[in-house]
C-alpha positions in Angstrom: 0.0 0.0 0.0 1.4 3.2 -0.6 2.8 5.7 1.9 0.1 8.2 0.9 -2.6 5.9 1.5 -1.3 4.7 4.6 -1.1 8.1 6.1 -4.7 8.9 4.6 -6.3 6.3 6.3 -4.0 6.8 9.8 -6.1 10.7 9.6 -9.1 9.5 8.4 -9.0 7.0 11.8 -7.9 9.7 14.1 -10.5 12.5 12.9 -12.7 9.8 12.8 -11.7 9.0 17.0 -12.2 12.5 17.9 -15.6 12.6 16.4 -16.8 9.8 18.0 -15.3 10.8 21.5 -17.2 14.1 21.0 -20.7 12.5 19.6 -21.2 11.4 23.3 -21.4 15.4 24.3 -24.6 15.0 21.7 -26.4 13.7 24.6 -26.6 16.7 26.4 -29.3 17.9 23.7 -32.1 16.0 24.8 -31.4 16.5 28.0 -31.5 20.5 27.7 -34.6 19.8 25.8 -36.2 18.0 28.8 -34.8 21.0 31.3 -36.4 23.5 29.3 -39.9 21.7 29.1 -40.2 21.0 32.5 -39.0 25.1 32.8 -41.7 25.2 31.2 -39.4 27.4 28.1 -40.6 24.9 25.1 -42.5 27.6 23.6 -41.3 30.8 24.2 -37.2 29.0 22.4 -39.3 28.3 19.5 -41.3 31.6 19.3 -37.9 33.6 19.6 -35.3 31.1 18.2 -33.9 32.1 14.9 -33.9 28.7 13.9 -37.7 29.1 13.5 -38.9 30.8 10.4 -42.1 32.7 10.3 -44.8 31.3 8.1 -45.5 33.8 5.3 -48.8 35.7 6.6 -48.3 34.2 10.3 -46.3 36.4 12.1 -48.7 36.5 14.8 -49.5 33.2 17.0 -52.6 33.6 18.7 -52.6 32.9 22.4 -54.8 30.1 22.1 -52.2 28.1 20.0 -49.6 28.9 22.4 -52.0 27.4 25.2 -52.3 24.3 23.0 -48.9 23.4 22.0 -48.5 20.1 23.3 -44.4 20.7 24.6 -44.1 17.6 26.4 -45.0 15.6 23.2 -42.5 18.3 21.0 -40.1 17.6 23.8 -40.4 13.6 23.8 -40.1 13.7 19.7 -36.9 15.7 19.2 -35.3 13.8 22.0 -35.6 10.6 20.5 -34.9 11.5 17.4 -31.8 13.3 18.7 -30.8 10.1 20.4 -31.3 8.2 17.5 -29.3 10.4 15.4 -26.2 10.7 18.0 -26.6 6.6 18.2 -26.5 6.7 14.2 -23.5 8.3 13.8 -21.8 6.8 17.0 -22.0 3.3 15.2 -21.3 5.2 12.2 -17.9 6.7 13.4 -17.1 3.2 14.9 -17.3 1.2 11.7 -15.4 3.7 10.1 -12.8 3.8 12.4 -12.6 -0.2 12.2 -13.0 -0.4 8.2 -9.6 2.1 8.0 -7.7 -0.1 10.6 -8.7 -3.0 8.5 -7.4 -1.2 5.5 -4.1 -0.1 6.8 -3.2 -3.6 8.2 -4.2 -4.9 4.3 -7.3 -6.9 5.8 -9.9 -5.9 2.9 -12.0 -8.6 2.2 -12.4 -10.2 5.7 -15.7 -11.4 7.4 -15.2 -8.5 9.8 -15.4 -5.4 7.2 -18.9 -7.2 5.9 -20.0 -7.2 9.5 -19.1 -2.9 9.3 -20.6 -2.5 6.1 -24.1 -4.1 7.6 -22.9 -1.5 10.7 -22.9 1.4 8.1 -26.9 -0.1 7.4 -28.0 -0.6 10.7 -26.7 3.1 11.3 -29.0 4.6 8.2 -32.3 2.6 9.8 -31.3 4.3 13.1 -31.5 7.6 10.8 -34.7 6.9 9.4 -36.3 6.2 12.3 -34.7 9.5 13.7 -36.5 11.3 11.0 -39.9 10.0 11.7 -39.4 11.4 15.3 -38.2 15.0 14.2 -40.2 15.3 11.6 -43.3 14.7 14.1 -41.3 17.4 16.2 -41.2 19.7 13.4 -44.9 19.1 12.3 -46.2 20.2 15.6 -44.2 23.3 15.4 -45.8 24.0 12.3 -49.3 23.4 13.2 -49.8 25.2 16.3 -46.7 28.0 15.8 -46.5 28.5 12.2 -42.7 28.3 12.3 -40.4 26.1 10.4 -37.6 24.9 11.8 -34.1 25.6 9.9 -31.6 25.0 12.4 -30.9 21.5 13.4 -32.4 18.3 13.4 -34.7 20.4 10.6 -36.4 17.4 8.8 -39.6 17.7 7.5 -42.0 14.5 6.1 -41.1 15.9 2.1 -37.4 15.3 3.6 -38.0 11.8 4.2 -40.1 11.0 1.1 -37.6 12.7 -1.2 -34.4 11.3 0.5 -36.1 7.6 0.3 -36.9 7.3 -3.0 -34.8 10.0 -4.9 -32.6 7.5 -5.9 -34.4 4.0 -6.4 -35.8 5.4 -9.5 -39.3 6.7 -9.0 -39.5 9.5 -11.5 -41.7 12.1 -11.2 -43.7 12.6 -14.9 -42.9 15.4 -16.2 -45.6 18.0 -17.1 
């Protein structure tokens, strides 16, 4: 293997160590989450985040919508999905990490790296089923807010439809 390569895949491991070491801080979202709805804060971060977009010809919530915003069930959605995407790219990260050891010690068609490769799959169901939950999140924020989230964790139901079948060819007829 040449030295280049070698090298390349010795960063590509280390980067790819640091990023898993600092996923785990990930955790601390949900858990801010959960602080700020038991605060009671759920709605009043949204209302004034500028991760939030206004709704053309909504700039106004009515009181009545904030009353009704259900921000344990907003709460409970974006922390699972936040889990699930922190747990995504944890196993992510660590199959990486593996799959360029393997690489570098000239172990590339092994038993092992098809075990990472079906690691890399079980990580993308763990995203999908992230999605679901934060695009729930995002749909409540929508109904009773009229804001659209374009920060993080910004997925939307078109997001998940699109990014499904974009590439399984379903074409769209043309008009």
């Amino acid at each position: 293997m040449p030295k280049l390569l070698n090298h390349a895949l010795l960063v590509v491991s280390f980067l790819a160590q640091i990023s898993f070491v600092i996923s785990w801080i990930g955790f601390c979202i949900p858990v801010y989450f959960i602080c700020q709805a038991l605060k009671g804060n759920v709605v009043s971060n949204i209302l004034d985040n500028n991760n939030y977009q206004v709704i053309s010809n909504y700039a106004h919530v009515s009181h009545a919508a904030i009353n009704h915003f259900p921000a344990y069930i907003y709460t409970g959605l974006m922390s699972i999905g936040v889990i699930l995407v922190i747990i995504a790219s944890l196993y992510e990260l660590k199959a990486l990490v593996k799959i360029a050891v393997n690489l570098n010690q000239k172990k590339y068609f092994t038993a092992e790296n098809v075990k990472l490769v079906w690691l890399f799959i079980v990580s993308q169901l763990y995203t999908l089923a992230a999605d679901l939950f934060l695009a729930g999140a995002n749909q409540l924020t929508r109904t009773y807010l009229n804001r659209i989230n374009i920060g993080d964790f910004s997925v939307t139901w078109s997001d998940i439809c699109q990014g499904q079948f974009k590439n399984v060819g379903f074409r769209q007829k043309e008009m």
